[in-house]
N, CA and C of each residue as an Amber inpcrd file, in Angstrom:
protein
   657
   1.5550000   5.0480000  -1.5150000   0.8520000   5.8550000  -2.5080000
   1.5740000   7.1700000  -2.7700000   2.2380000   7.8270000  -1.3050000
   2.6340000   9.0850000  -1.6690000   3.8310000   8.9090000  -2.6140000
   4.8880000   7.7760000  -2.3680000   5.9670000   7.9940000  -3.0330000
   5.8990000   7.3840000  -4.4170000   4.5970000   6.6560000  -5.2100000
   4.2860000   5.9690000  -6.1020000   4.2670000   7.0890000  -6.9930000
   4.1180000   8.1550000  -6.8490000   2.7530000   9.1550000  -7.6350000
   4.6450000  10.4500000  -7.6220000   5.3900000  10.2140000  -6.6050000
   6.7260000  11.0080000  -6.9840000   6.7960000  12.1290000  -5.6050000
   6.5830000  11.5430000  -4.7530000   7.0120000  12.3980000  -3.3280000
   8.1060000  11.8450000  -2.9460000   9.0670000  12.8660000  -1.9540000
  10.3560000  12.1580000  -1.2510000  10.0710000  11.1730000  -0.4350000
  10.3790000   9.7970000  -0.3400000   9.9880000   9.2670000   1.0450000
  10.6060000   9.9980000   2.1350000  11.4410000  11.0300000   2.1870000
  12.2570000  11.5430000   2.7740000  11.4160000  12.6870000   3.6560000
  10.5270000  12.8740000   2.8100000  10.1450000  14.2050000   3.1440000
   8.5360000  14.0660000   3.4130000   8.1300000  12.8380000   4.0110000
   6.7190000  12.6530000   3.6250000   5.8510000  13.0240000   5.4810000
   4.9910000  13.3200000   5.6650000   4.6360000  13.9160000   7.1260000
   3.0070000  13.0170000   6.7450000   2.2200000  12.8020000   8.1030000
   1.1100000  12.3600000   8.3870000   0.3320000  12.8200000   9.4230000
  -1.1630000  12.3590000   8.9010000  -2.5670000  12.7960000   9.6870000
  -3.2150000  11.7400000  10.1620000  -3.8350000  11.6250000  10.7520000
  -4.6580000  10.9260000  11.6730000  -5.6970000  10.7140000  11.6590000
  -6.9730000  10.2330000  11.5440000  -8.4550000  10.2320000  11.8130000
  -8.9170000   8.6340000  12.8320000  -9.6340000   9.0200000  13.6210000
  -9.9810000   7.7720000  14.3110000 -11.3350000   7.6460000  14.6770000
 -11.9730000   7.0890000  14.2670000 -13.3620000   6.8140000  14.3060000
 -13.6040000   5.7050000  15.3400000 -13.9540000   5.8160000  16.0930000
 -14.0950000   4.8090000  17.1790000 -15.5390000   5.2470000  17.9050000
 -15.7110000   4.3660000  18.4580000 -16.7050000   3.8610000  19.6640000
 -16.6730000   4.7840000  20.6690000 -17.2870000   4.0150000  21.7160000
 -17.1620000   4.7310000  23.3370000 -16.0660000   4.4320000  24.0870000
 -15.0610000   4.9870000  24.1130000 -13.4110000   4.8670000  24.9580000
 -13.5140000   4.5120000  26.2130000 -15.0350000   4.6210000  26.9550000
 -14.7770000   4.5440000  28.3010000 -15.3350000   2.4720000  28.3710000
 -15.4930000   1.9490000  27.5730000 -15.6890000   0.3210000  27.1800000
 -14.3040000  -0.0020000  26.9480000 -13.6200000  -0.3600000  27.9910000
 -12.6150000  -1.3810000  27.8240000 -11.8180000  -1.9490000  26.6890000
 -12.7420000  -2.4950000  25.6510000 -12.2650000  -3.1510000  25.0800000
 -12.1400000  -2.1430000  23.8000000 -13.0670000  -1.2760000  23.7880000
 -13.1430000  -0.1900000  22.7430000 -11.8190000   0.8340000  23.2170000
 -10.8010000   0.6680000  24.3400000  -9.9110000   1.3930000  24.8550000
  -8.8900000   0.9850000  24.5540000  -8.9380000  -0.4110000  24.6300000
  -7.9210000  -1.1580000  24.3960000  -7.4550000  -1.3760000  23.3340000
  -8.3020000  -1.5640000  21.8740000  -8.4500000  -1.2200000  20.5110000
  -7.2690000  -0.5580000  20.1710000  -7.7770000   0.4700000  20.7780000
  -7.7050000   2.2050000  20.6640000  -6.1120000   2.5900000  20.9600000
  -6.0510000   2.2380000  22.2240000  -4.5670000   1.9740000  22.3610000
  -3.4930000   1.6950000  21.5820000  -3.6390000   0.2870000  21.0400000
  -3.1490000  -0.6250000  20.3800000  -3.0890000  -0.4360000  18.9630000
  -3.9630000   0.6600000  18.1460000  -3.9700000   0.9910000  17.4120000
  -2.7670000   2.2740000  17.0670000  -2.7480000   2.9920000  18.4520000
  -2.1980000   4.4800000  18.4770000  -0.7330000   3.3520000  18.4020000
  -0.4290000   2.4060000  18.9650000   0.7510000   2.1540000  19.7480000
   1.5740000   1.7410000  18.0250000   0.5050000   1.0130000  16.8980000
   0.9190000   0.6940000  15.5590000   1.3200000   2.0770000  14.7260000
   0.6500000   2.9720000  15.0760000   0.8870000   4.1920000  14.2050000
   2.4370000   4.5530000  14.9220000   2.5340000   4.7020000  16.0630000
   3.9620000   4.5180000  16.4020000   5.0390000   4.0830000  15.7640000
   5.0830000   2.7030000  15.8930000   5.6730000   2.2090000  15.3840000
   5.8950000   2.1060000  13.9370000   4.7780000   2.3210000  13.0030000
   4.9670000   2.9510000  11.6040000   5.5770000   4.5360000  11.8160000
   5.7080000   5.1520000  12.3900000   6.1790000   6.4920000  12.3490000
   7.5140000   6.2340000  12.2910000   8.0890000   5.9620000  13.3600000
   9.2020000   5.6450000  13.6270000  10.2480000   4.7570000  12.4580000
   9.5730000   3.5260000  12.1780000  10.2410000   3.0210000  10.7390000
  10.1030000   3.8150000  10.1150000   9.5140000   4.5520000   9.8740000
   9.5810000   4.9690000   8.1900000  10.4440000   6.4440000   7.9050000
  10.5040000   6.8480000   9.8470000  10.9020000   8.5760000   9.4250000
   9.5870000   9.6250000   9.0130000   8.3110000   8.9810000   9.2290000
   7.2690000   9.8780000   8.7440000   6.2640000  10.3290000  10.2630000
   6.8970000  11.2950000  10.8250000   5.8860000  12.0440000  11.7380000
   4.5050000  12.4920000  11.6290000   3.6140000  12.3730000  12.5980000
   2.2200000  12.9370000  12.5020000   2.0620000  14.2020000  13.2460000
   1.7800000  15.0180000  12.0080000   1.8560000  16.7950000  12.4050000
   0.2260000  17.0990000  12.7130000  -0.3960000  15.8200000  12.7250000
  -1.8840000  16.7060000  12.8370000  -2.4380000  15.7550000  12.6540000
  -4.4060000  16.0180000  13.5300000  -5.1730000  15.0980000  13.4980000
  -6.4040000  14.8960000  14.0230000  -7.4390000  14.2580000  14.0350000
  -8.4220000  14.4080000  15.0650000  -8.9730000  13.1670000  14.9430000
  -9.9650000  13.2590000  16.4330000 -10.4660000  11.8950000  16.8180000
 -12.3680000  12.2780000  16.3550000 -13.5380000  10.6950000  16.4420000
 -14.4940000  11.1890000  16.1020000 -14.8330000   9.5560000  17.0820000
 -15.1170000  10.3920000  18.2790000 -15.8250000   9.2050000  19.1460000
 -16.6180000   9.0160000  19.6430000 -17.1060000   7.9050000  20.3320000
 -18.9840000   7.5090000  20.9600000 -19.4050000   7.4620000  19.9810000
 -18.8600000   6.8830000  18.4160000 -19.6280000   6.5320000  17.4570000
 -20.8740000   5.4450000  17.9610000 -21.5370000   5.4360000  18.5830000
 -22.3860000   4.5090000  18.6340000 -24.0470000   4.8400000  18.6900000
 -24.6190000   3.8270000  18.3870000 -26.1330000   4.3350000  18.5880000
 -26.9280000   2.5460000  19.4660000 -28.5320000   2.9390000  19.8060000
 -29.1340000   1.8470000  20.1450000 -30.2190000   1.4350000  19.1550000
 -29.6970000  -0.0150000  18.9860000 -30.3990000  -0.3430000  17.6690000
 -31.4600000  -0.8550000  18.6060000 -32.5650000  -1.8720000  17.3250000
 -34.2690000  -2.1200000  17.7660000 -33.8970000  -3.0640000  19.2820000
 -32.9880000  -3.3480000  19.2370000 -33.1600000  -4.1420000  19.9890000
 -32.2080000  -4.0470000  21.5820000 -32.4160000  -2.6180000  21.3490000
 -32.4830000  -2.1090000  22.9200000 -31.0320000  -1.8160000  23.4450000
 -30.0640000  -2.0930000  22.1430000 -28.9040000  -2.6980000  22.8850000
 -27.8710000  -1.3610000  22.2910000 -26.7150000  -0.7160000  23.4760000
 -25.7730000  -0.2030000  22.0900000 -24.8810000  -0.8350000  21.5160000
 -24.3490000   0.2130000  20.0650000 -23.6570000  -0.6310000  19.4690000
 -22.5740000   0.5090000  18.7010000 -21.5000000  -0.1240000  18.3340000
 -20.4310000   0.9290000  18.0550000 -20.3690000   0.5540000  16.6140000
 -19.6140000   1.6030000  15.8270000 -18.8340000   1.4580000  14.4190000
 -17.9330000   0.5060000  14.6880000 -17.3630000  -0.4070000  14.0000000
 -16.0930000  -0.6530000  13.7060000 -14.9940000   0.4620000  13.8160000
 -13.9010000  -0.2020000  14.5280000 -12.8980000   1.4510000  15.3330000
 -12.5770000   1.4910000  13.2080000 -12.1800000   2.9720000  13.0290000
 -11.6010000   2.8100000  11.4600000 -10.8020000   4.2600000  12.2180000
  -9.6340000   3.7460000  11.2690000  -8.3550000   4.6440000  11.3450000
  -7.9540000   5.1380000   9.8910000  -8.6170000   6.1960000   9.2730000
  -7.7760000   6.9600000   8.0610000  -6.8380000   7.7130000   8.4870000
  -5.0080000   7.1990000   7.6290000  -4.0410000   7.9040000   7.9930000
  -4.1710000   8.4470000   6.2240000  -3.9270000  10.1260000   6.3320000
  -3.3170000  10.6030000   5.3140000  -1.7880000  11.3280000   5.2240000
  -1.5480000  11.3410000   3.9680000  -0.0360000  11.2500000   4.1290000
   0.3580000  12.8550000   3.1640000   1.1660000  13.5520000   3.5910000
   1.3850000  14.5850000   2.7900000   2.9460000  14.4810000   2.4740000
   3.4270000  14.9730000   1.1570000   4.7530000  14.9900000   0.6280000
   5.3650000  15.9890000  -0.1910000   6.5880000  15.7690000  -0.1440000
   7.1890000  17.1150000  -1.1230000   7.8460000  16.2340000  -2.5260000
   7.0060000  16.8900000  -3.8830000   7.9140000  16.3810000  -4.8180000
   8.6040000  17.2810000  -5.3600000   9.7590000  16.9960000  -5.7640000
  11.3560000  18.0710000  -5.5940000  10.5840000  18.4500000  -6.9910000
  10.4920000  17.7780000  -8.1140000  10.3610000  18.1520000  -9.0210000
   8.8900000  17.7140000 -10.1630000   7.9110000  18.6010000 -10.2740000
   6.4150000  18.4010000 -10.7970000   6.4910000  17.5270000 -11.8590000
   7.9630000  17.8280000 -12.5350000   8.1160000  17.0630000 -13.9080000
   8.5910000  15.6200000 -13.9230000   8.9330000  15.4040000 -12.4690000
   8.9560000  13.9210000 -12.6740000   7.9610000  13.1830000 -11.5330000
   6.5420000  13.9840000 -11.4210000   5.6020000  13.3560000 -11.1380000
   5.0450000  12.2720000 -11.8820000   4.4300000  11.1930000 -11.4270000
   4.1330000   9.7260000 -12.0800000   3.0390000   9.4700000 -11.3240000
   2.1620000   9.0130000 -12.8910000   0.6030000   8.3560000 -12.8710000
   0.5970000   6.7590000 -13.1200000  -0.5760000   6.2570000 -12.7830000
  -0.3370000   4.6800000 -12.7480000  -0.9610000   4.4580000 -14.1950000
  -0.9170000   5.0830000 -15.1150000  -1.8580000   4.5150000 -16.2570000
  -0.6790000   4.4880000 -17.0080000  -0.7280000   2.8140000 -17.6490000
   0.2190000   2.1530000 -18.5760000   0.6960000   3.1740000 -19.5050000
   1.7500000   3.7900000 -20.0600000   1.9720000   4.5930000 -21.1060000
   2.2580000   4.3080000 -22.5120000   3.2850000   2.7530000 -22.6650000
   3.6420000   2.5470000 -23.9560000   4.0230000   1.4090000 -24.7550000
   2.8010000   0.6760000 -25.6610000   3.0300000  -0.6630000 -25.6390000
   4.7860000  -1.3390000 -25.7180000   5.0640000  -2.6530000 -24.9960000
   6.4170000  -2.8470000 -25.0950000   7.3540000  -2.5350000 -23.9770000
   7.0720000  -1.7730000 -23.5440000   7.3120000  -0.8400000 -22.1080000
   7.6550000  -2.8170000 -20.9770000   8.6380000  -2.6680000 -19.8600000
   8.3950000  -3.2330000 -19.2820000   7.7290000  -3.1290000 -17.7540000
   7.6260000  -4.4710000 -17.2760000   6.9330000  -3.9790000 -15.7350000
   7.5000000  -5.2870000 -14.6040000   7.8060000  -3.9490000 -13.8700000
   8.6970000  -4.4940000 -12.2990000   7.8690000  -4.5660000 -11.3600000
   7.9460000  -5.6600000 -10.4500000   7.3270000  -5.4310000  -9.1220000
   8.2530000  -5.2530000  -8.5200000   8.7470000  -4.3180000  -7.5260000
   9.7760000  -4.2020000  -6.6130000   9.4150000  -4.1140000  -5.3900000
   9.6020000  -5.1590000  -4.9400000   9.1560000  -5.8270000  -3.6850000
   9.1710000  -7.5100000  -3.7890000   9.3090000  -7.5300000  -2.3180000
   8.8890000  -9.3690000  -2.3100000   7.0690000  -9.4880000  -2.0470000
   6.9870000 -10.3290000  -2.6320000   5.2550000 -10.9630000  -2.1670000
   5.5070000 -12.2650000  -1.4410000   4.7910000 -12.1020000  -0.3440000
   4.3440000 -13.1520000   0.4670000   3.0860000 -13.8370000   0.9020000
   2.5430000 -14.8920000   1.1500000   1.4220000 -15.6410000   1.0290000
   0.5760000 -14.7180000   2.1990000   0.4570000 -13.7130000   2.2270000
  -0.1960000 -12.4840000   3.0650000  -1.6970000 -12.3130000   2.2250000
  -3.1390000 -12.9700000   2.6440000  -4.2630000 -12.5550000   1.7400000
  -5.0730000 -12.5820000   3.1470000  -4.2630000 -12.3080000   4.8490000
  -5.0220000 -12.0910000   6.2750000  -5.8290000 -10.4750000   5.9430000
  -6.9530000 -10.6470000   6.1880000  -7.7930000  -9.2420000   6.2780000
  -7.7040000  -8.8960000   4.7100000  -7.6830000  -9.6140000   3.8820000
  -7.8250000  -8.8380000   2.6290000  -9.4520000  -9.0690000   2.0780000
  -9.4110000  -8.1960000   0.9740000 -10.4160000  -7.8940000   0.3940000
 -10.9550000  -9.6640000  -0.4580000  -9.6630000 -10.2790000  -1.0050000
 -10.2650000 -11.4730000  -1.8160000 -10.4950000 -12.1460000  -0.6320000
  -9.8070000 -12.6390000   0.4680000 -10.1070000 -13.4240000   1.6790000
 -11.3960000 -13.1790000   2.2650000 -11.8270000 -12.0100000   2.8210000
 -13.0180000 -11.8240000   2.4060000 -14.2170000 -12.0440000   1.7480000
 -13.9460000 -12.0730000   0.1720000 -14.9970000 -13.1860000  -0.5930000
 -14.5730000 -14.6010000  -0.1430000 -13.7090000 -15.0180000   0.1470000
 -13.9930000 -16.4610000  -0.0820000 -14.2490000 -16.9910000   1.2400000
 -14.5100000 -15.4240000   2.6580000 -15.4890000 -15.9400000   3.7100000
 -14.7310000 -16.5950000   4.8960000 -13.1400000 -16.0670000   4.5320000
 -12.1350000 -16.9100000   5.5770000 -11.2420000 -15.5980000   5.5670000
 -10.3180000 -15.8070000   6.8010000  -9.0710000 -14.6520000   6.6020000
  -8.2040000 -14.6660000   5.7560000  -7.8730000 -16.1180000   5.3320000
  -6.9830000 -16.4040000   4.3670000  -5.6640000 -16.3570000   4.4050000
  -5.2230000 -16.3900000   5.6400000  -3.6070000 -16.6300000   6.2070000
  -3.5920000 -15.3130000   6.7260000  -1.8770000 -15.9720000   6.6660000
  -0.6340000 -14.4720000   7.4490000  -1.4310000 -13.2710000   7.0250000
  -1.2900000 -12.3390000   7.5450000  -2.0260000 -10.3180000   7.7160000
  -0.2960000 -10.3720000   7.4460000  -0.4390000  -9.3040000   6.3560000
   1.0810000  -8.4300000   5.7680000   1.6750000  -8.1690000   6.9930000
   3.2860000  -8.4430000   6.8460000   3.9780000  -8.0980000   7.6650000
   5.0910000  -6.9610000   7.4660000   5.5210000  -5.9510000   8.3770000
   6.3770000  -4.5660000   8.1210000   7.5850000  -5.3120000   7.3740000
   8.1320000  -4.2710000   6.7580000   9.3070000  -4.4820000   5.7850000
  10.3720000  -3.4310000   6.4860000  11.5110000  -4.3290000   6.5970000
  12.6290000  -3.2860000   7.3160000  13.2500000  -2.4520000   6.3470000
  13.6690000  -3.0380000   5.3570000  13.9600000  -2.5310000   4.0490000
  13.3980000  -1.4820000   3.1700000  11.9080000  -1.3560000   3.8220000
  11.2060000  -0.4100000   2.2230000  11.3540000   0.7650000   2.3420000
  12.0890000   1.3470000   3.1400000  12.3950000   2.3240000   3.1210000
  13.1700000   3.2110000   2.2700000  14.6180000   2.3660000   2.5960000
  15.4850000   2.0850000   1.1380000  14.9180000   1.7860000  -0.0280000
  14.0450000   0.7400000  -0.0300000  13.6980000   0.7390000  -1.3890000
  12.8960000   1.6340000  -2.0770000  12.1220000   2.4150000  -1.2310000
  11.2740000   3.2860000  -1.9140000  12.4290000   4.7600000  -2.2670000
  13.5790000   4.9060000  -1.8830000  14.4980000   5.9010000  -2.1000000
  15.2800000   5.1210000  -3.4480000  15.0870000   4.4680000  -3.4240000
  15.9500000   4.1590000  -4.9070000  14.6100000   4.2760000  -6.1180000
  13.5760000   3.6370000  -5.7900000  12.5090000   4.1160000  -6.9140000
  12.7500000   5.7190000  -7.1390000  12.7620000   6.3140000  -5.7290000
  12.7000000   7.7110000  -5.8680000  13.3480000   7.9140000  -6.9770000
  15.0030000   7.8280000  -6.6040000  15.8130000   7.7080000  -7.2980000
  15.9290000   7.6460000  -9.2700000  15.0710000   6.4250000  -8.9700000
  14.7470000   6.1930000 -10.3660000  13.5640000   7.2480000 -11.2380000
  13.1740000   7.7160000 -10.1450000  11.8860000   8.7310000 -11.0180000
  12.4540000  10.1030000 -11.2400000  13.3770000  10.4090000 -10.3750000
  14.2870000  12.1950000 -10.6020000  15.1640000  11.5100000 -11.5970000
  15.4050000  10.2820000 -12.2940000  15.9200000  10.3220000 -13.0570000
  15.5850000  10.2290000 -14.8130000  14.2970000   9.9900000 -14.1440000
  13.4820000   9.8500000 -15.7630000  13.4820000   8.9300000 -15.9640000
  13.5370000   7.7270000 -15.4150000  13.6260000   6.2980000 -15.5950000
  12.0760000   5.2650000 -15.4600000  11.1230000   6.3060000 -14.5600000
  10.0710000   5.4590000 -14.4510000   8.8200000   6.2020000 -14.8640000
   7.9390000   5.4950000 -16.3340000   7.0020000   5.8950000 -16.9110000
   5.5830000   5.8520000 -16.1160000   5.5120000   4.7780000 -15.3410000
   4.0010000   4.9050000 -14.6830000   5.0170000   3.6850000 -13.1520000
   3.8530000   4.5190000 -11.7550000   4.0620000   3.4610000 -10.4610000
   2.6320000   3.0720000 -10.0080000   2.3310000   2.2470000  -9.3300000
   1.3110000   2.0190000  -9.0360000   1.3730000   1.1790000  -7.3720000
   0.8010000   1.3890000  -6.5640000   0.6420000   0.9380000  -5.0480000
  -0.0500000  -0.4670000  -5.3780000   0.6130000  -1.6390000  -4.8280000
  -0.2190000  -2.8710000  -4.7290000  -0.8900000  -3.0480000  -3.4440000
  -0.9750000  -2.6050000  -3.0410000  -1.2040000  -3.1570000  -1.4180000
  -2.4950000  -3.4760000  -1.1890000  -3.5760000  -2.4050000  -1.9970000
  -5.0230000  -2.8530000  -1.4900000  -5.7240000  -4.0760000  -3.1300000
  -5.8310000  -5.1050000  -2.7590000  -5.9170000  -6.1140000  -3.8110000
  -4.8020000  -6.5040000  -4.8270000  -3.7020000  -6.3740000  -4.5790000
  -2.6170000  -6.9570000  -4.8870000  -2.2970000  -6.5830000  -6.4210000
  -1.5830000  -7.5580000  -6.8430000  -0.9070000  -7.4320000  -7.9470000
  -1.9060000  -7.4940000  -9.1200000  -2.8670000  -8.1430000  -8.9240000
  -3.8820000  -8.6990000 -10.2780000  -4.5290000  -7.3740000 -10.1820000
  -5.0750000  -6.4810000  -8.8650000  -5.5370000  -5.8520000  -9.2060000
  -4.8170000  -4.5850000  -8.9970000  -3.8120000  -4.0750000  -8.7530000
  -2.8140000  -3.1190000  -8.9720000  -2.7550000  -2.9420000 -11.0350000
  -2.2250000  -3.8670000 -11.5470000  -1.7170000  -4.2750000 -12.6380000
  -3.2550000  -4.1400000 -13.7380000  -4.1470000  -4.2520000 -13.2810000
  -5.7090000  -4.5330000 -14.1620000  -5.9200000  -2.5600000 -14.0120000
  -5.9930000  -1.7880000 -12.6330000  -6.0320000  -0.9200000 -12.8150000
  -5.1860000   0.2400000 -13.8790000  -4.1850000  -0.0800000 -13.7710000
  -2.7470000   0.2290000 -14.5680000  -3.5590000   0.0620000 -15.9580000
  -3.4430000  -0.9390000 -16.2810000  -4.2910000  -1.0440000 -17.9760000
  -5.1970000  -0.4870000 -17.9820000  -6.1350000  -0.5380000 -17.4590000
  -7.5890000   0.6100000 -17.5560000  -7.3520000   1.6720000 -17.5060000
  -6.8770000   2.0630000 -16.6460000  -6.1650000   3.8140000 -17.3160000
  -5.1710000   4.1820000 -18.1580000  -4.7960000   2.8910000 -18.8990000
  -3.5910000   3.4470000 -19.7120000  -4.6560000   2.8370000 -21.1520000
  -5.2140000   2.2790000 -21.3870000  -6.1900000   1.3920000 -22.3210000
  -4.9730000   0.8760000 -22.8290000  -4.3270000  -0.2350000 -22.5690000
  -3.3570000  -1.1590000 -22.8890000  -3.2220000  -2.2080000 -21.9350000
  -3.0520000  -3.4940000 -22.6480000  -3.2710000  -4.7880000 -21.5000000
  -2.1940000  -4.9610000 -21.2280000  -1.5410000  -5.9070000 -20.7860000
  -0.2500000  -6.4860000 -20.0790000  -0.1140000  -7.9020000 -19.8470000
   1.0840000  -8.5960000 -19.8200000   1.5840000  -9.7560000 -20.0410000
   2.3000000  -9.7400000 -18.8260000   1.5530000 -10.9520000 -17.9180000
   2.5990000 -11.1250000 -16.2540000   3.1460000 -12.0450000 -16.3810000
   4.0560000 -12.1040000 -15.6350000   4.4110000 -13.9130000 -15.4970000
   5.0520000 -14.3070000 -13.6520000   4.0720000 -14.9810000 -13.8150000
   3.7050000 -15.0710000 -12.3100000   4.5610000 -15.9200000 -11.2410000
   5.3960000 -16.6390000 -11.8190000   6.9370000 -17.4300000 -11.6120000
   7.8950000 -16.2080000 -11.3900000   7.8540000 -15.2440000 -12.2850000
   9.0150000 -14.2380000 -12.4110000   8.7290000 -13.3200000 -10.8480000
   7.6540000 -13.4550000 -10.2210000   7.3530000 -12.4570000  -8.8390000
   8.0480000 -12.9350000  -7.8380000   8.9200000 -11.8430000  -6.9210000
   9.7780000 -11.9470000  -6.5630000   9.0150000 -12.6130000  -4.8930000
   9.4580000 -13.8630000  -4.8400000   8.7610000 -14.5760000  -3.7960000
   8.0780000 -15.7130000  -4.4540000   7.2670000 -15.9040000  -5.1550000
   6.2160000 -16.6020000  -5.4450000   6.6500000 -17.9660000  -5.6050000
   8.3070000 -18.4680000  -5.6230000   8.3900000 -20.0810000  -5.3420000
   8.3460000 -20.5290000  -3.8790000   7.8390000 -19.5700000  -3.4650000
   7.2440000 -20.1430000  -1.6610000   6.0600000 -20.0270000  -1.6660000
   5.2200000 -19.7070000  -2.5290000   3.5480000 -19.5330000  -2.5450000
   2.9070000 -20.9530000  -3.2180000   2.0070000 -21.3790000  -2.5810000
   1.7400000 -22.6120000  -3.3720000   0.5580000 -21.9840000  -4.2880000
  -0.1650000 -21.3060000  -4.5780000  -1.3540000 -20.7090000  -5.5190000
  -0.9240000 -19.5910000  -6.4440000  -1.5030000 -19.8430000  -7.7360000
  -1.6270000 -18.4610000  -8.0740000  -2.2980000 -17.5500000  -7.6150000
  -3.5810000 -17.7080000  -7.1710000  -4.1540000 -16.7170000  -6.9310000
  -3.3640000 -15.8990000  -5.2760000  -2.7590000 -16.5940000  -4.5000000
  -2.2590000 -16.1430000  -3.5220000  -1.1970000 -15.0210000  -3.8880000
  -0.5980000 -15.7440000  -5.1010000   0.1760000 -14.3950000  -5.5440000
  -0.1760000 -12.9460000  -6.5020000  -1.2100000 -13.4450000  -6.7820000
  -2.2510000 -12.1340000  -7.5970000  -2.7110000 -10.9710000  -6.5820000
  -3.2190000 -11.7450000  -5.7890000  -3.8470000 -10.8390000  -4.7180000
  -3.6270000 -10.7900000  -3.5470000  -2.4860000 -11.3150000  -2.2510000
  -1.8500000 -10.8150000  -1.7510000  -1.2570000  -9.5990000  -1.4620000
  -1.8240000  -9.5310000  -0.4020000  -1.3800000  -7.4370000  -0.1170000
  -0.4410000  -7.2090000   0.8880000   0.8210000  -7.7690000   0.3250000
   2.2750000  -7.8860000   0.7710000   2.6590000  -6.2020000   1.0020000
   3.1660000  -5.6670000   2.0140000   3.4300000  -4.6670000   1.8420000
   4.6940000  -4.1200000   1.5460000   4.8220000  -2.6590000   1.4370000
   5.6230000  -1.7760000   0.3720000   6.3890000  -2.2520000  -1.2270000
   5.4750000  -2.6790000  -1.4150000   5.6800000  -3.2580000  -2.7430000
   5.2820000  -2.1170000  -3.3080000   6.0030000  -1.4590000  -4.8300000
   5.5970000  -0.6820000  -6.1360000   5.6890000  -1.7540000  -7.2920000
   4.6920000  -1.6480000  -8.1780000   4.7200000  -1.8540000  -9.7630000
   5.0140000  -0.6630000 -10.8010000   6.3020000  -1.2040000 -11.3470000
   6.6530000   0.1390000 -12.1420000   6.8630000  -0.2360000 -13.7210000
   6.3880000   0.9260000 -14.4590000   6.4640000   0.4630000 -15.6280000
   8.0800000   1.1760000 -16.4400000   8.7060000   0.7220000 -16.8840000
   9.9770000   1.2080000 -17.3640000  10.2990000   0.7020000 -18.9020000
  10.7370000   1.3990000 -19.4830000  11.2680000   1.0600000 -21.3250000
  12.1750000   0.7740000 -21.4090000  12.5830000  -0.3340000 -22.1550000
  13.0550000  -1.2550000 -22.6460000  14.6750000  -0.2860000 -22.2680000
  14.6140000   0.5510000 -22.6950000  16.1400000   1.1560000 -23.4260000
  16.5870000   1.7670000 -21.5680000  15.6820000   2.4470000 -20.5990000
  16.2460000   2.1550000 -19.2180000  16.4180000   1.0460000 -18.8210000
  15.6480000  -0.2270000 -18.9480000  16.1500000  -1.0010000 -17.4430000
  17.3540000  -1.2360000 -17.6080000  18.3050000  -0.9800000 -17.9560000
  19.5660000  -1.4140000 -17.2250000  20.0610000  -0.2480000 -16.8760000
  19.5160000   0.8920000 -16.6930000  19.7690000   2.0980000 -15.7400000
  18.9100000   1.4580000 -14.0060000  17.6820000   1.2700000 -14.6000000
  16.4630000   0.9750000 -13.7510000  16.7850000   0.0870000 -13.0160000
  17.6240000  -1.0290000 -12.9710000  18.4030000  -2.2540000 -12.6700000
  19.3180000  -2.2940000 -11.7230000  19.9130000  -0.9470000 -12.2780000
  21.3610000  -0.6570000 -11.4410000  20.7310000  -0.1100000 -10.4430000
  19.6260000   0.8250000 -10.3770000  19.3980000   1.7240000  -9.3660000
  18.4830000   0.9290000  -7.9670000
């Protein structure tokens, strides 16, 4: 999100929030752990340190039936960034009919813990897996936005592409034309809908004009 909108990935720092249970329950420890041990390891890939943070625990109460009971552990990470320049900050609302649109990223049959998997009452496969690469790739979008090359970005990650791409039009009041063969991955997906809404991670959708992409291309 931070580098969608025109922050350095270079320069991006993080916060913490952890909502959890009672720590001294085992399994609510163990969670807990295992959770800190992922933020790790996202720190570390990405180059993005956590300068600050706080915890909010013994979320729990005793319901009618005598028994306690905890929140679901929830972890909000927020992310802070430097954009070099205000003027090549970028909004996700479509700007100009004709305009084209990139997904840059691969999609993979990833709909584990998602929001559509969810409705349909199952996990729905593979849970998104880290990208060694997006790092780089999010420095060349950069790239592409200090250069004036990218009109609107948009984050797919929470409901995927159908709904990354549906939001994009609603704030731009202009529809859009996908083609769902052309997504980079999708001749290993057997569904469309797996590739609509799949929340493959570090993927951007970017919208670019006709007369850049072959700047947009190169970069």
């Amino acid at each position: 999100n931070a580098v969608a909108v025109g922050a350095d990935p270079d320069q991006i720092a993080l916060l913490d929030n952890f909502c959890w249970g009672n720590p001294q329950r085992p399994a609510a420890l163990g969670a807990l752990v295992r959770c800190a041990q992922g933020c790790y390891d996202a720190a570390t890939a990405y180059g993005a340190p956590f300068i600050s943070g706080k915890d909010s625990l013994n979320n729990e109460y005793t319901g009618a039936d005598g028994q306690r009971h905890a929140i679901p552990g929830t972890l909000l990470i927020s992310a802070v960034g430097i954009a070099p320049d205000v003027a090549c900050a970028t909004t996700m609302d479509l700007k100009t009919p004709g305009n084209l649109l990139y997904l840059v990223g691969e999609t993979r049959a990833e709909l584990g813990g998602s929001h559509y998997a969810e409705m349909r009452g199952s996990m729905g496969g593979a849970l998104p897996r880290p990208v060694p690469e997006a790092l780089e790739r999010w420095r060349a979008v950069h790239r592409a936005m200090r250069a004036g090359l990218v009109q609107a970005c948009h984050d797919p990650s929470e409901g995927g592409l159908g709904v990354a791409v549906a939001e994009m039009c609603l704030a731009g009041q202009l529809g859009a034309e996908i083609d769902l063969a052309a997504v980079p991955g999708a001749a290993d997906i057997a569904s469309d809908d797996a590739v609509l809404f799949a929340e493959s991670l570090s993927r951007l959708v970017v919208e670019v004009a006709p007369s850049d992409a072959a700047a947009f291309d190169r970069l």
